[in-house]
C-alpha positions in Angstrom: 0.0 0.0 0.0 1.5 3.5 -1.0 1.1 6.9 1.4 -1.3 8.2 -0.7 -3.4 4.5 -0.2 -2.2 4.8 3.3 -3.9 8.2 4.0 -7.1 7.7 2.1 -7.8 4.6 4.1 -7.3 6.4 7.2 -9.5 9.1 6.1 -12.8 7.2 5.3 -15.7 7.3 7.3 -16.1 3.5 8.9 -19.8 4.7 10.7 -21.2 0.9 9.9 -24.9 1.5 9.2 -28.1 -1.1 8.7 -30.5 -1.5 6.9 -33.8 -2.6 8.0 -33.7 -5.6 6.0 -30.4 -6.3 8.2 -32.4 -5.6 11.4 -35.3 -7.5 10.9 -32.8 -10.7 10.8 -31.0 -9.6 14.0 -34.4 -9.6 15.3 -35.6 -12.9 14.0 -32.3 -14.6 14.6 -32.2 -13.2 18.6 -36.0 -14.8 18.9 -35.0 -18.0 17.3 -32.1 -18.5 20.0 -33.7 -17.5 22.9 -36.5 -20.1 21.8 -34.2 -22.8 20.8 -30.7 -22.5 22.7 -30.3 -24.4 25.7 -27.7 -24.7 28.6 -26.6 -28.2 27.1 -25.9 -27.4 23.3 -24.4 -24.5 24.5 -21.9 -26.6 27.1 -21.1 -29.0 24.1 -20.2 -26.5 22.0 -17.9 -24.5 24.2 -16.2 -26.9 25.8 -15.5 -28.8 22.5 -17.2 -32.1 23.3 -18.4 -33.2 20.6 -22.1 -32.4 19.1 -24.4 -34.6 21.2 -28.0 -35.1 20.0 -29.2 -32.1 20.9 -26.5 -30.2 19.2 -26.4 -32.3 16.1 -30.8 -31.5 15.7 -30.2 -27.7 16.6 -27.2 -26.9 13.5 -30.0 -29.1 11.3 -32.9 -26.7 12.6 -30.6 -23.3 12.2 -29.8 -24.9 8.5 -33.1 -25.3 7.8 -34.3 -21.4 8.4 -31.5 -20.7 5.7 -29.8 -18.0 8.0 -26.3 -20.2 8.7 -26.2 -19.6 5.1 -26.7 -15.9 5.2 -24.9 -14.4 2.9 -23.8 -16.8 0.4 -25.6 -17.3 -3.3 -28.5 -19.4 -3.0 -26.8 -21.2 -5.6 -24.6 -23.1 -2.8 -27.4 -23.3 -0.2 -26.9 -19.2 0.9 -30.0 -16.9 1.5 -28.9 -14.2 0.0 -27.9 -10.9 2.7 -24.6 -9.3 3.1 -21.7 -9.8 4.7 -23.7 -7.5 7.8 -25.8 -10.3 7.7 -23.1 -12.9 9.0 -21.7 -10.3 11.4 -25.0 -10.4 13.2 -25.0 -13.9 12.7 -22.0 -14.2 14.7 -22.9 -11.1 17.0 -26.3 -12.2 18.1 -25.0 -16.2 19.2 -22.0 -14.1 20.9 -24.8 -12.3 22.7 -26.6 -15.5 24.0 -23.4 -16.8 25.1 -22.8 -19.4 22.3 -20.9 -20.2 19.3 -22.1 -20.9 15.8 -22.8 -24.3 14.8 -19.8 -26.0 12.3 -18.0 -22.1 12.7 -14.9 -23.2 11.0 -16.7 -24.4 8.0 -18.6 -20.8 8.1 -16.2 -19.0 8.3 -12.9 -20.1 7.7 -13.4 -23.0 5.2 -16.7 -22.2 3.0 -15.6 -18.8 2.3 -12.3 -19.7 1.2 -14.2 -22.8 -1.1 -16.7 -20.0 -2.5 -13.8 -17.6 -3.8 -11.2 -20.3 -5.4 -13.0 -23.8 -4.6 -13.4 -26.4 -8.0 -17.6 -25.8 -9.2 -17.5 -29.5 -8.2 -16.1 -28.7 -4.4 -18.4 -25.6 -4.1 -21.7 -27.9 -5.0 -20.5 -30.9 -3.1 -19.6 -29.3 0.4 -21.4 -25.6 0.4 -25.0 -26.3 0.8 -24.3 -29.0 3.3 -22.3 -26.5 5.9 -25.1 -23.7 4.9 -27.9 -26.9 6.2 -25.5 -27.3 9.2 -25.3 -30.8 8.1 -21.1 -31.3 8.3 -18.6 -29.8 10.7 -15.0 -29.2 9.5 -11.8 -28.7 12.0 -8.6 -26.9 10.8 -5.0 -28.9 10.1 -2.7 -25.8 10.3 0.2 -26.3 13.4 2.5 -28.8 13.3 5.1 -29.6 16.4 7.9 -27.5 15.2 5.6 -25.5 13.0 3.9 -23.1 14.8 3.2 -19.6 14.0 5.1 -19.6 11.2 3.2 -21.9 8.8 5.3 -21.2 6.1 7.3 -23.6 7.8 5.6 -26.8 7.9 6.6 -29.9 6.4 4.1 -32.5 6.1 3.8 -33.7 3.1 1.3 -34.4 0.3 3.5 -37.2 -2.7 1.5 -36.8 -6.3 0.5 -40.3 -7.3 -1.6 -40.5 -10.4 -4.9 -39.3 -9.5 -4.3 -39.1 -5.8 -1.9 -37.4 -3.2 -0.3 -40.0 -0.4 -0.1 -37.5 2.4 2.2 -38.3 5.7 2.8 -36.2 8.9 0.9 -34.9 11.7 -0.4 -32.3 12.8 -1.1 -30.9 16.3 -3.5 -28.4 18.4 -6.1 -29.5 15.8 -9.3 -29.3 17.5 -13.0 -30.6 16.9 -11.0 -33.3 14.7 -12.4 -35.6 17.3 -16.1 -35.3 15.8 -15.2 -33.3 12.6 -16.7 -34.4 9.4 -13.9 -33.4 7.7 -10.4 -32.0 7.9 -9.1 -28.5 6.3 -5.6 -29.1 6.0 -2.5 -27.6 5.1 0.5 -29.9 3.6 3.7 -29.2 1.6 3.2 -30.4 -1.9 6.5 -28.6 -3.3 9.7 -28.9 -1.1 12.1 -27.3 -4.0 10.4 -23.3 -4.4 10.3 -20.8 -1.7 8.7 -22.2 1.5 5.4 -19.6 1.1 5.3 -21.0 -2.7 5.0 -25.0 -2.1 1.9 -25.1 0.4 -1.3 -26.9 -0.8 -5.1 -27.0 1.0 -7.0 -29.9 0.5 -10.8 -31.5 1.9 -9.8 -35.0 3.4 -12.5 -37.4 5.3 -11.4 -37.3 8.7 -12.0 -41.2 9.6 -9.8 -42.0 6.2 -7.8 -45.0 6.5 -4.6 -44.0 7.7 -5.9 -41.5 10.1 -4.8 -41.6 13.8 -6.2 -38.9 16.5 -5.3 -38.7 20.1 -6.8 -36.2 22.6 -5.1 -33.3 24.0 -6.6 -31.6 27.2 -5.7 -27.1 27.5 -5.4 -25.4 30.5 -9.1 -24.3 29.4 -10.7 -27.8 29.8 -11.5 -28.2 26.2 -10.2 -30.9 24.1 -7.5 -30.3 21.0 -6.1 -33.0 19.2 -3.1 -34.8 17.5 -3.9 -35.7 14.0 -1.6 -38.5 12.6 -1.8 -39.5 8.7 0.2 -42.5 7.6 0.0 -42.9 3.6 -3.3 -41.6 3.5 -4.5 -41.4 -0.1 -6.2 -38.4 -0.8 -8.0 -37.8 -4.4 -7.2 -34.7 -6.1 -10.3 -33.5 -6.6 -10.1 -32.4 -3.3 -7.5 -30.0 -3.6 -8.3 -26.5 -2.9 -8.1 -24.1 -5.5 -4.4 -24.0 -7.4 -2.0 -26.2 -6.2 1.0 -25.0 -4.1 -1.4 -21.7 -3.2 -2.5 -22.5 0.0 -0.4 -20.2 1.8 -1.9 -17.1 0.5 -5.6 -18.8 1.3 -5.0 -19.6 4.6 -3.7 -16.0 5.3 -7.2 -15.2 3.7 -9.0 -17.5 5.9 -6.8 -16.0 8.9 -8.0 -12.5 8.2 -11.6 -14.0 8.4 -11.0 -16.0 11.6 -9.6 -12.7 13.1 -12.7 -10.7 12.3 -15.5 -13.3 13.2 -13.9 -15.2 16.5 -12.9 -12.1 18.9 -16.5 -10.2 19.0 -16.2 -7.5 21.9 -19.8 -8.4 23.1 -18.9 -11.7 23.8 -17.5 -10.2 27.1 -20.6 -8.0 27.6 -22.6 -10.4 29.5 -19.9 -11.6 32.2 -19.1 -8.2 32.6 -22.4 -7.3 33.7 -22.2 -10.7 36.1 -19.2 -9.1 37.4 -20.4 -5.5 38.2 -23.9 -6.7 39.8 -21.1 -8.7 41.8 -19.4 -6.2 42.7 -22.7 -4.3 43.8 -23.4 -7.4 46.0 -20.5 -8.0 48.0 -19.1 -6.4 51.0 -15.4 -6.4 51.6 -13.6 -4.6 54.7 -17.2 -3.4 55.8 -18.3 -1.5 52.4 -19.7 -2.8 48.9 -16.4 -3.7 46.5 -18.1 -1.1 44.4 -17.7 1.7 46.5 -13.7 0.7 46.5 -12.0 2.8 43.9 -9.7 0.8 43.0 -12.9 -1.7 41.8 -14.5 1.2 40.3 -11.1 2.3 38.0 -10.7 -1.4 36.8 -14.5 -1.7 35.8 -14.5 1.8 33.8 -11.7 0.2 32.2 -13.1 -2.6 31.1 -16.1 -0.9 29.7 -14.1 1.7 27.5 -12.3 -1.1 26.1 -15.5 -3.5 25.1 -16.8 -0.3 23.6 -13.4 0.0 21.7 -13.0 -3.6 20.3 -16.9 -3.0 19.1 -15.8 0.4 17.6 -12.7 -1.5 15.8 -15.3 -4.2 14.7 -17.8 -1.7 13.1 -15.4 -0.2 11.4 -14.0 -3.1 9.3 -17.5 -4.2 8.5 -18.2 -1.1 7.4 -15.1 -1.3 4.8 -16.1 -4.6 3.9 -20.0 -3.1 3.1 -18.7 -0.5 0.7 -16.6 -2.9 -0.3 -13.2 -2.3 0.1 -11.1 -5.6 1.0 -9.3 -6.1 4.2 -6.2 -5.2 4.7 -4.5 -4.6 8.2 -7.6 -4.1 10.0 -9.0 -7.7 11.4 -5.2 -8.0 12.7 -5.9 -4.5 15.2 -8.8 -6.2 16.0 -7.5 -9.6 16.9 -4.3 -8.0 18.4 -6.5 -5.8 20.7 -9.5 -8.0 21.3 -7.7 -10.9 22.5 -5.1 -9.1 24.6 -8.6 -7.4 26.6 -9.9 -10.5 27.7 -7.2 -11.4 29.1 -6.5 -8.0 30.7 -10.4 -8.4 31.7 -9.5 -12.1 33.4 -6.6 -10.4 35.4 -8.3 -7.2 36.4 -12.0 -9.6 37.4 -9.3 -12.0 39.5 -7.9 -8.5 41.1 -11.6 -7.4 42.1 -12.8 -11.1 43.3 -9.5 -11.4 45.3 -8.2 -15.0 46.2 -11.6 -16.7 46.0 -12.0 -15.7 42.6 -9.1 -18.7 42.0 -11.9 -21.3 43.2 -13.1 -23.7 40.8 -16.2 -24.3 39.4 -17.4 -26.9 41.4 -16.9 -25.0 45.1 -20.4 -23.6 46.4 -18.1 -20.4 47.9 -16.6 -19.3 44.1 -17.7 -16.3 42.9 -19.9 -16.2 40.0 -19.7 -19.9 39.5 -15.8 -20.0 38.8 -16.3 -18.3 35.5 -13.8 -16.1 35.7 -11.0 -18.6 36.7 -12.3 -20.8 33.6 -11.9 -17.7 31.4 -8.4 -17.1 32.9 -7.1 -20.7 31.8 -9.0 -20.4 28.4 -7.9 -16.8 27.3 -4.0 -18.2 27.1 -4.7 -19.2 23.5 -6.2 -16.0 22.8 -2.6 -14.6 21.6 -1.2 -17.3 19.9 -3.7 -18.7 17.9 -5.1 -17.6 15.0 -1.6 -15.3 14.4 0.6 -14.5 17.4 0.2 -10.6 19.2 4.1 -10.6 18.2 3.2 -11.4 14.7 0.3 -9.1 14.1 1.7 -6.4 15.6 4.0 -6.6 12.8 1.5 -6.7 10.5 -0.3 -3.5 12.0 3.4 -1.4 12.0 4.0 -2.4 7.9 1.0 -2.7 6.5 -1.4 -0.3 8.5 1.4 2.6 9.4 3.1 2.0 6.3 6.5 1.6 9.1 9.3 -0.9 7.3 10.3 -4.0 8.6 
């Protein structure tokens, strides 16, 4: 991007606006989950235990209203709608406190199948993720192949009208009940590293494939993902060969923008202050401390920033102007706020606010504590802070490297 790029960007006017088309779904979509959400599909969802029964009939029911489809053509199973529409899609479960049924499919794999997928993938896999019918996890990190994907080294062997992929890959979660798997292998050892990376659509109970469990901090599941000469057709290959790279940093900037919504915060927030409204420390409410107050004003001028940051790049993508720097400033400042949000709730709750879930004397359930272990990952996946931070100085100051 060149100054004069540089300066016009930073010049535009990011008010996002609706329409009350737009509206009217928000509407709909915040009656249809507070009718058909319940504690359970929202446990299994969170916690990343697999979709039980209930789960399973609740993507199918959301399918079937055509709104997990919201804006994508009707031609792949979409309704139509804008890419608003899948904000509030994501906004409105955020605000009930639950994530969207087969999410990475949504919004990490379909999008990236809709812009470079074969006609065959796009008709084979798009209208069943828009009927919530299959769920997809990512294959990205490998154990000495972190944040710097560039660097991975499984590989992918051409063989006729197959690949025979072997390697593993770690930190790979929902592959335990995952339909399929998005992953990334190395199909060309001998060009530049970013050059030689492929995408492909593989069955994840192919022969060949191995997954063990791996329990976080958090208490949700991940997983190892072992292939051993699994024979993958090549009509499953994702867009141009050897072009993955760039697709997954297209999928990243996606994942960036959808996964860190500011209101997700809003409602323990509010737990937190009526807590603080409740409880009597050193023979006056913790509100009246002002210590407790300073923390809590905090906390609220930065949900409204991270909502402010959010607006704004939808409201670049609805005149629509691609994505460039901004869903990295979001990420980068999103994810560090929960976790300055986990440290300054702990401060406020004092040592009882390190009890566990299961003790009748933790405040607000153990929430908190469970947020603290679970906001660790916040900045590392999905691009380190380290990383995007980098990407903010070059590409959004126009600073060198």
């Amino acid at each position: 991007m060149d100054r004069r790029d540089h300066q016009n960007r930073q010049n535009m006017d990011f008010n996002l606006t609706t329409t009350d088309e737009e509206e009217n779904f928000r509407v709909k979509l915040g009656a249809f989950l507070d009718r058909e959400l319940t504690p359970q599909i929202c446990r299994q969802h969170s916690m990343d235990l697999g979709l039980g029964p209930e789960a399973r009939a609740f993507a199918l029911k959301l399918g079937a209203t055509g709104w997990l489809g919201r804006g994508w053509p009707e031609k792949y199973g979409g309704s139509g709608g804008s890419v608003i529409d899948e904000y509030i899609l994501v906004q409105e479960f955020a605000r009930h406190e639950a994530f969207v049924p087969n999410i990475v499919a949504r919004f990490m794999c379909g999008p990236v199948m809709l812009r470079h997928g074969s006609e065959e993938m796009k008709e084979k896999f798009l209208p069943r993720i828009a009927a919530g019918e299959i769920e997809f996890s990512l294959g990205y990190t490998e154990p000495s192949s972190g944040s710097d994907l560039a660097s991975m080294r499984m590989r992918a062997v051409d063989d006729g009208d197959s690949y025979i992929i072997t390697g593993q890959k770690i930190f790979n979660t929902q592959s335990h009940f995952a339909d399929y798997h998005w992953l990334a292998v190395r199909t060309n050892p001998d060009v530049p590293r970013h050059h030689g990376i492929s995408l492909f659509v593989v069955d994840q109970r192919a022969e060949g494939i191995t997954i063990r469990p791996i329990e976080t901090l958090g208490g949700e599941r991940t997983n190892e993902v072992f292939y051993d000469s699994v024979r993958v057709p090549k009509s499953r290959l994702v867009g141009g060969l050897n072009k993955g790279f760039y697709y997954m940093a297209e999928a990243l900037g996606y994942e960036r923008l959808m996964l860190f919504q500011a209101i997700r915060l809003v409602p323990p927030f509010k737990r937190l202050v009526a807590y603080t409204k409740s409880t009597m420390r050193g023979g006056r409410l913790l509100c009246d401390n002002p210590d407790v107050r300073r923390h809590l004003a905090q906390m609220a001028t930065e949900i409204k920033i991270a909502q402010a940051l959010e607006d704004r790049a939808f409201a670049l993508l609805k005149k629509g102007n691609p994505l460039d720097h901004e869903s990295s400033l979001l990420k980068l400042f999103a994810s560090s706020m929960r976790q300055r949000f986990v440290d300054a709730a702990l401060d406020i709750m004092g040592p009882a606010g390190r009890l566990e879930e299961d003790s009748a004397e933790a405040p607000l359930a153990g929430e908190i504590i469970k947020m603290a272990r679970a906001s660790v990952i916040d900045t590392i996946g999905g691009g380190t802070s380290e990383i995007l931070k980098s990407l903010v100085a070059t590409r959004g100051m126009g600073l060198p490297r």
